[in-house]
N, CA and C atoms as an extended XYZ file, in Angstrom:
357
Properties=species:S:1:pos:R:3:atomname:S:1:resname:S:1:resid:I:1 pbc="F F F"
N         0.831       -1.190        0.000 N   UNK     1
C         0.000        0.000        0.000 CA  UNK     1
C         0.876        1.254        0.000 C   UNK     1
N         1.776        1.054        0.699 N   UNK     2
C         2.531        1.850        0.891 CA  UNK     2
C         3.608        2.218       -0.332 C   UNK     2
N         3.692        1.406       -1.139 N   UNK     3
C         4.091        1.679       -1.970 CA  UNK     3
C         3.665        2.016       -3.551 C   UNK     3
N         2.129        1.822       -3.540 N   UNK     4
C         1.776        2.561       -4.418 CA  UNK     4
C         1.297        3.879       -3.705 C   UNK     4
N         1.271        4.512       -2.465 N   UNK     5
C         1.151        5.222       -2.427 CA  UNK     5
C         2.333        6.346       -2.619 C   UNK     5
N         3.327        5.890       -2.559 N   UNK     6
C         4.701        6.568       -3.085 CA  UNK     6
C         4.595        6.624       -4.469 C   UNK     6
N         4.032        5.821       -5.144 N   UNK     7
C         4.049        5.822       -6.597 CA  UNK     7
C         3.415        6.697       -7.392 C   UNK     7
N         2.278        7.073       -6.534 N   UNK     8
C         1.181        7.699       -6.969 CA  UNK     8
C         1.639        9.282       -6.949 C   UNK     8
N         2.208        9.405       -5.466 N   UNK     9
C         2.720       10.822       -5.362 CA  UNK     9
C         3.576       11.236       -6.332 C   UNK     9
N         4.878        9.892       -6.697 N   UNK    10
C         5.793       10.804       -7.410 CA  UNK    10
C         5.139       10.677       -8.797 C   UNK    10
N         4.353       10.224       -9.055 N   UNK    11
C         3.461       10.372      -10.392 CA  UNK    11
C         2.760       11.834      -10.435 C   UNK    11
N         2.229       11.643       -9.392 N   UNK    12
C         1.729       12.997       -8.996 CA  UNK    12
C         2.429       14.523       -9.604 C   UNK    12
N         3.707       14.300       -9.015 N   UNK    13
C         4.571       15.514       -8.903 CA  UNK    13
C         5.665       15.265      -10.063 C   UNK    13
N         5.177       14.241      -10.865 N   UNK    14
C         6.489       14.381      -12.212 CA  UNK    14
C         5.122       15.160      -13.022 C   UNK    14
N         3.943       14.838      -13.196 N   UNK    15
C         2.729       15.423      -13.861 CA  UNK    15
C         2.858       17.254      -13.879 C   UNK    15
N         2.776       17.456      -12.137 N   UNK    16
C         2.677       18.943      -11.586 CA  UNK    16
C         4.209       19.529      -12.136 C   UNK    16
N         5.104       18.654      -12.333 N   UNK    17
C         6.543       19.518      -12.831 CA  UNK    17
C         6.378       20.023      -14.004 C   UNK    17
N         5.979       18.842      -15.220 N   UNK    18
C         5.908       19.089      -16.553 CA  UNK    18
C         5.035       20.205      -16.682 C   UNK    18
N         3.889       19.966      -16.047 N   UNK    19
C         3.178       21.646      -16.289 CA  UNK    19
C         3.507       22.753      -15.469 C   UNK    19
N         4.317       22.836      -14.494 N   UNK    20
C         4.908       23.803      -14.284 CA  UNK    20
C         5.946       24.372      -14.971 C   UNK    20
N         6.430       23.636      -15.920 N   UNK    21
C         8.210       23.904      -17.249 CA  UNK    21
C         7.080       24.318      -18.373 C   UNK    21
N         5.846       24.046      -18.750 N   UNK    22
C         4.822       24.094      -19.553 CA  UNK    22
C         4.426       26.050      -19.492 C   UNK    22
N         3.892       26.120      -18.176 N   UNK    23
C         3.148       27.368      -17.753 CA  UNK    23
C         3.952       28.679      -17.538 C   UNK    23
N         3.655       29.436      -17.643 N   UNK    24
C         4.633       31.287      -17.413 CA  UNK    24
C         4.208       31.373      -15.774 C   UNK    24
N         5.790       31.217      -15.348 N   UNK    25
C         5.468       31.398      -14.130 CA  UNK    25
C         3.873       32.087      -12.920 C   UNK    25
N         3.742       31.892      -11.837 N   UNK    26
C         2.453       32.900      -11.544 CA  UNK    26
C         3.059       33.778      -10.665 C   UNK    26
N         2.645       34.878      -10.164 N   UNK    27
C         2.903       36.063       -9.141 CA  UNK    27
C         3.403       35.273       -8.156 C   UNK    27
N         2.709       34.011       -7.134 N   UNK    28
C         3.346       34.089       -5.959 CA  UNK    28
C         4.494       32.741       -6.008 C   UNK    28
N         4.359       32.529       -7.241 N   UNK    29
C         5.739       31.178       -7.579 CA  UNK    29
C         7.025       32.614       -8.033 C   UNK    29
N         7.124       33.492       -8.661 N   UNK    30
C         7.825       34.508       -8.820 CA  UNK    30
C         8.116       35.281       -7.544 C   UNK    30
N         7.235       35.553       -6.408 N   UNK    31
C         7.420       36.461       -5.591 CA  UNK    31
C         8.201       35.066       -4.363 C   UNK    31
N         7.915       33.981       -4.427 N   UNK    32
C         8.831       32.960       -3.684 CA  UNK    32
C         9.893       32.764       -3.914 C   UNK    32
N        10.369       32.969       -4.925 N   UNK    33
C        11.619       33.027       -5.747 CA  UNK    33
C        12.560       33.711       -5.263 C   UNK    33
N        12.112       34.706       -5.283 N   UNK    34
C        12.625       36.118       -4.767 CA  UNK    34
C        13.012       36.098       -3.677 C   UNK    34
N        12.617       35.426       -2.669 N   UNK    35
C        12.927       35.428       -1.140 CA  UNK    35
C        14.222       35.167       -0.915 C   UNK    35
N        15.126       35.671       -0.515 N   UNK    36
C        16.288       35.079        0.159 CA  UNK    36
C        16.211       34.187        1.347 C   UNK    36
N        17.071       32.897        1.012 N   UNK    37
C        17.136       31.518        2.615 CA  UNK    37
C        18.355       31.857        2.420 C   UNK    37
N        18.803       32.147        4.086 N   UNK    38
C        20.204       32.575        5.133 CA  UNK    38
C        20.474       31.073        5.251 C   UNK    38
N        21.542       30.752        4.459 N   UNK    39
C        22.059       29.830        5.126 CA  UNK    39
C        23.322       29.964        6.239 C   UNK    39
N        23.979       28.790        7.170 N   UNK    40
C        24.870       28.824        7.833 CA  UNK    40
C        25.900       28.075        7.279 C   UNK    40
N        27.091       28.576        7.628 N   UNK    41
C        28.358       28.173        7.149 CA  UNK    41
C        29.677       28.424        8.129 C   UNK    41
N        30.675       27.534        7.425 N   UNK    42
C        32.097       27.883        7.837 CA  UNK    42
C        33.042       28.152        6.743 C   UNK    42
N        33.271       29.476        6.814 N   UNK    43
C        34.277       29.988        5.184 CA  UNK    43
C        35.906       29.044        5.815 C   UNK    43
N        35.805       28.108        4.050 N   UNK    44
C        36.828       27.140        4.299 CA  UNK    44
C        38.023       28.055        3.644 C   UNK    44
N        37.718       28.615        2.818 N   UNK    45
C        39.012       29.246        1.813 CA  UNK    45
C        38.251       30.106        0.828 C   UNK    45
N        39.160       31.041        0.628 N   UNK    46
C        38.992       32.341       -0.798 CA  UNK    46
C        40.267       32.403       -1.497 C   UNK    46
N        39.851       31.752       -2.848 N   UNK    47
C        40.776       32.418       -4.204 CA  UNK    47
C        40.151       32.461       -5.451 C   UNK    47
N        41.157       33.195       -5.628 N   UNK    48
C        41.209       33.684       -7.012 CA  UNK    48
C        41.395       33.126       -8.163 C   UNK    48
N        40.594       32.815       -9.001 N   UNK    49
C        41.206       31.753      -10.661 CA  UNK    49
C        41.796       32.717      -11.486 C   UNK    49
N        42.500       32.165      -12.081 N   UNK    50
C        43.379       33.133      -13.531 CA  UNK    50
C        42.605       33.589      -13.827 C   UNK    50
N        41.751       34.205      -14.214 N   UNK    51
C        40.823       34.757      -15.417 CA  UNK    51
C        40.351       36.133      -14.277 C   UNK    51
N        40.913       36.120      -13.210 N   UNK    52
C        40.232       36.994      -11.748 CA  UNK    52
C        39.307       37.017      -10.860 C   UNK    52
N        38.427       35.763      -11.173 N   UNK    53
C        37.305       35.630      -10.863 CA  UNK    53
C        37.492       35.368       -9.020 C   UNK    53
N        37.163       35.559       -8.054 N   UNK    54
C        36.835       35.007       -6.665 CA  UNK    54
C        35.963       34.203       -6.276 C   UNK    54
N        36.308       33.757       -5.840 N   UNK    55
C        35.653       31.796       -5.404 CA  UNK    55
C        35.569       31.941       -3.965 C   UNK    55
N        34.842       31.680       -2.875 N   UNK    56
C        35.043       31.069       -2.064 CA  UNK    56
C        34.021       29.617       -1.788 C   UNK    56
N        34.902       28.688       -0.751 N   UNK    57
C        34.167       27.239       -0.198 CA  UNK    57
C        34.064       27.594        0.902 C   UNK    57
N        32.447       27.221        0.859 N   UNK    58
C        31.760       26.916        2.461 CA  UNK    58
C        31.773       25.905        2.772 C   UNK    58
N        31.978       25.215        3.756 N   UNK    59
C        31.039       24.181        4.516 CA  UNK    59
C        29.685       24.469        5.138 C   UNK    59
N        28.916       23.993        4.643 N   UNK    60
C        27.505       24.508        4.749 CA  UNK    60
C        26.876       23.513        5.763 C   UNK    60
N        26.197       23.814        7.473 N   UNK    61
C        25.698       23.212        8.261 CA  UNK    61
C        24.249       22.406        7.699 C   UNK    61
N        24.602       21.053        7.927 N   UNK    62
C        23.934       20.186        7.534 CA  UNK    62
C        22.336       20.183        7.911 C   UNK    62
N        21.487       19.633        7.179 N   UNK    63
C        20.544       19.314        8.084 CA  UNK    63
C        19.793       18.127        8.354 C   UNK    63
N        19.032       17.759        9.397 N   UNK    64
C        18.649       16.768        9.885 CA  UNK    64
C        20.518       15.839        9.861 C   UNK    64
N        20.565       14.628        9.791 N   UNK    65
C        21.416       13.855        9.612 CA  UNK    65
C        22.120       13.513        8.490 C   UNK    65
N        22.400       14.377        7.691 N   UNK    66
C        22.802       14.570        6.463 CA  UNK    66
C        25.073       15.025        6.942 C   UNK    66
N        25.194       14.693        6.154 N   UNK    67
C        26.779       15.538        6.410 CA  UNK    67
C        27.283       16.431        6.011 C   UNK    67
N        28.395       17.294        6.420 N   UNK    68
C        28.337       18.422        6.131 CA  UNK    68
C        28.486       18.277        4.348 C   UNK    68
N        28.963       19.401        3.947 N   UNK    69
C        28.952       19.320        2.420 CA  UNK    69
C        29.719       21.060        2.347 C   UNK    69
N        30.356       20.840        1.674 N   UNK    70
C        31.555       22.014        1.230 CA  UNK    70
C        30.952       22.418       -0.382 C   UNK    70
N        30.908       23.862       -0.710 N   UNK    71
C        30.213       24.262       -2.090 CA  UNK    71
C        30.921       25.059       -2.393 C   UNK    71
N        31.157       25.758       -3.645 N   UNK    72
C        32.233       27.084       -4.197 CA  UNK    72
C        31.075       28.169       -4.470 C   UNK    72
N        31.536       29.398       -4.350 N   UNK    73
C        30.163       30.131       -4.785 CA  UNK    73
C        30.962       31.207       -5.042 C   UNK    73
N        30.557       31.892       -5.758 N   UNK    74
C        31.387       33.105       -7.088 CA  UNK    74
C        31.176       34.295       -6.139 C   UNK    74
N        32.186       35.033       -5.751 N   UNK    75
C        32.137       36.404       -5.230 CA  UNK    75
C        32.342       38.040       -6.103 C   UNK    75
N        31.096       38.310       -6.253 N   UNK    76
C        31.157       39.966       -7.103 CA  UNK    76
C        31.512       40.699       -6.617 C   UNK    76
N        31.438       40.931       -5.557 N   UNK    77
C        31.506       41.970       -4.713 CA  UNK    77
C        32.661       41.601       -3.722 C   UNK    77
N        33.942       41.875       -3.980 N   UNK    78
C        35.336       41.715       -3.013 CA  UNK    78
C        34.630       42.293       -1.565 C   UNK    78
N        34.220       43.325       -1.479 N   UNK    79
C        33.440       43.893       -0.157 CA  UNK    79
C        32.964       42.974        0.904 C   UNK    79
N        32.359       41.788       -0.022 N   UNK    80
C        31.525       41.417        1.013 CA  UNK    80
C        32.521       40.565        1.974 C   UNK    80
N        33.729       40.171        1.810 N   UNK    81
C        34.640       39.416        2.585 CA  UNK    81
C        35.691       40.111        3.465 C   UNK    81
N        35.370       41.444        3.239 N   UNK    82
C        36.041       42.447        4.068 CA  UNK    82
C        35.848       41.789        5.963 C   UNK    82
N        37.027       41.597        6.257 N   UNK    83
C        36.997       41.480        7.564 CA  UNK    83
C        36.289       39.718        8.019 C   UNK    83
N        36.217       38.836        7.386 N   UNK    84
C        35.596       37.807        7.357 CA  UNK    84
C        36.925       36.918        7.372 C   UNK    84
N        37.481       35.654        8.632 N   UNK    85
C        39.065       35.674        8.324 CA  UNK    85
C        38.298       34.136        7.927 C   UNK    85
N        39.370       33.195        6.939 N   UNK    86
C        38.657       31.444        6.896 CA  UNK    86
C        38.623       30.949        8.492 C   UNK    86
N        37.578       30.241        8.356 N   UNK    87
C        37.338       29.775        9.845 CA  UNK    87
C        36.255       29.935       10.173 C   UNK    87
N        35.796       31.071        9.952 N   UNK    88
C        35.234       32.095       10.704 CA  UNK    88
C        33.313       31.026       10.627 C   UNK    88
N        32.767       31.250       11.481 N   UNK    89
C        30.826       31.003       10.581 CA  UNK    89
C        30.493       32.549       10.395 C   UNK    89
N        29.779       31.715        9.093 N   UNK    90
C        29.073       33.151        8.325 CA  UNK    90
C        27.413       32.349        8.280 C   UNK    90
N        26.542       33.638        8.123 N   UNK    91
C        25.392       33.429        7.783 CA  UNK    91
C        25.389       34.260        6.331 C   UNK    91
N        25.092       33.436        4.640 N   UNK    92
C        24.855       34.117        3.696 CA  UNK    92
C        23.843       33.620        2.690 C   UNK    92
N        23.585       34.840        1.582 N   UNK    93
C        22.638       34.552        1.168 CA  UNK    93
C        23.690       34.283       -0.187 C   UNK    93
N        22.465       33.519       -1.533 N   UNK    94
C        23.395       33.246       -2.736 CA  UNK    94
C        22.432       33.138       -3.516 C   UNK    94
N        22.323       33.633       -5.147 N   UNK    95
C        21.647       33.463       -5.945 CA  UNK    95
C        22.427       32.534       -7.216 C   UNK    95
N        21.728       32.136       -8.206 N   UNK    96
C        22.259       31.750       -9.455 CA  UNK    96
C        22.169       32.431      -10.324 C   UNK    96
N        23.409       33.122      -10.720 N   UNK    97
C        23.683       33.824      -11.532 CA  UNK    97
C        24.774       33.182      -12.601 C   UNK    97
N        24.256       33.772      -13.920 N   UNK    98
C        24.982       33.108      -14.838 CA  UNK    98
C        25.803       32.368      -14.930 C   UNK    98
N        24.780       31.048      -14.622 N   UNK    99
C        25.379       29.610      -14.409 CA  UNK    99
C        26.259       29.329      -13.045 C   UNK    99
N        26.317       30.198      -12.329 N   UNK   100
C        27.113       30.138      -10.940 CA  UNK   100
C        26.709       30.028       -9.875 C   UNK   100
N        26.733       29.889       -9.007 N   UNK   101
C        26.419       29.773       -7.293 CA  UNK   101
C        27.093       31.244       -7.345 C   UNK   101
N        26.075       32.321       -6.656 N   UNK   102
C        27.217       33.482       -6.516 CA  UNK   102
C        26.794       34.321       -4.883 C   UNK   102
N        26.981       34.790       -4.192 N   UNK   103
C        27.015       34.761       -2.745 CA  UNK   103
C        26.360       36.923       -3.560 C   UNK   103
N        25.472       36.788       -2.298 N   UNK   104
C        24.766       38.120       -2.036 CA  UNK   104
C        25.031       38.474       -1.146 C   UNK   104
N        25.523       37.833        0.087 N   UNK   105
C        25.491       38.627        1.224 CA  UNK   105
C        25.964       37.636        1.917 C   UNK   105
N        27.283       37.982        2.649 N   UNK   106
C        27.575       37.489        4.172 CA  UNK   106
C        28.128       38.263        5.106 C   UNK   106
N        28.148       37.011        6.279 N   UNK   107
C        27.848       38.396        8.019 CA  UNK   107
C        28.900       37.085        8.393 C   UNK   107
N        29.370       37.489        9.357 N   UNK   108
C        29.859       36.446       10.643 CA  UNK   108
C        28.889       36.498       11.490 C   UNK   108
N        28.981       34.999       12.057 N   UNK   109
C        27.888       34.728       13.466 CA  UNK   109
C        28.350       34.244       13.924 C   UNK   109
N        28.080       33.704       15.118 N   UNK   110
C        27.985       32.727       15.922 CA  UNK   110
C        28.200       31.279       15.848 C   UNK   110
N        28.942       30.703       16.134 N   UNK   111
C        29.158       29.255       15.684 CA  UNK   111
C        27.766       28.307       15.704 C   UNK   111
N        27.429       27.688       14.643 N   UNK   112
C        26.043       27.475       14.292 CA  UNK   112
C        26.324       25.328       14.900 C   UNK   112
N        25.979       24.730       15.750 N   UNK   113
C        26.380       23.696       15.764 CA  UNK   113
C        25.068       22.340       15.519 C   UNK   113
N        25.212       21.365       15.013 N   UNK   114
C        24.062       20.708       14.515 CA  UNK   114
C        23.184       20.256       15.470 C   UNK   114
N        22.231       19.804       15.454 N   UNK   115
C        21.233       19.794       15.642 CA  UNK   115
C        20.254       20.607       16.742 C   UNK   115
N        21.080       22.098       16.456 N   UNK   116
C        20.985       23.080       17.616 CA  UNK   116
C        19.910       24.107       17.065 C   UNK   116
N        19.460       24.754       17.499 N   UNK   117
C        18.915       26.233       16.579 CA  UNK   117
C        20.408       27.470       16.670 C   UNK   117
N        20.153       27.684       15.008 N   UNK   118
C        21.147       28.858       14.967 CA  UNK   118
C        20.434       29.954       15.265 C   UNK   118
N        21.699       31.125       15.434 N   UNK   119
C        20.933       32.052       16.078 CA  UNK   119
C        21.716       33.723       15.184 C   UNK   119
């Protein structure tokens, strides 16, 4: 039972995908979009590729029982790492921008530890 009821759902939601790639977005699927999610992190390293571009890797705090996981995300703005040393936890935000993981905004916080509430 239980397993056509899994079946059914992801039937369900491969159906609701195709017509969502089908349809022009709506107002509040666009205005969700938009929202920035703060994630938590530990800045592992920042460099630079030949071409000039800035990179940094997070380790990004896991959730539920999952493990951590380390990501690269494109930095535009040299600013935003002003005063941020590796080590450090950051809380940031990141969009996809032309084809990149690219970081909008980070802060230092508080050491964020698992299965804790960050703060």
């Amino acid at each position: 039972m239980l397993r056509f009821v899994l079946m059914t759902a992801l039937g369900l939601a491969t159906v609701d995908g195709a017509a969502a790639q089908s349809a022009e977005p709506r107002p509040a699927e666009a205005a969700a979009e938009a929202v920035p999610v703060t994630t938590y992190a530990r800045l592992v390293s920042a460099s630079q590729e030949a071409d000039g571009k800035l990179y940094v890797r997070l380790k990004l705090l896991p959730r539920a029982k999952l493990p951590f996981t380390v990501q690269r995300f494109r930095v535009r703005d040299r600013t935003l790492l002003a005063g941020i040393a590796e080590g450090s936890w950051v809380r940031f935000t990141a969009r996809h921008i032309d084809g990149e993981n690219t970081l909008t905004s980070i802060r230092i916080t508080a050491e964020c530890k698992r299965f804790q509430e960050c703060g």
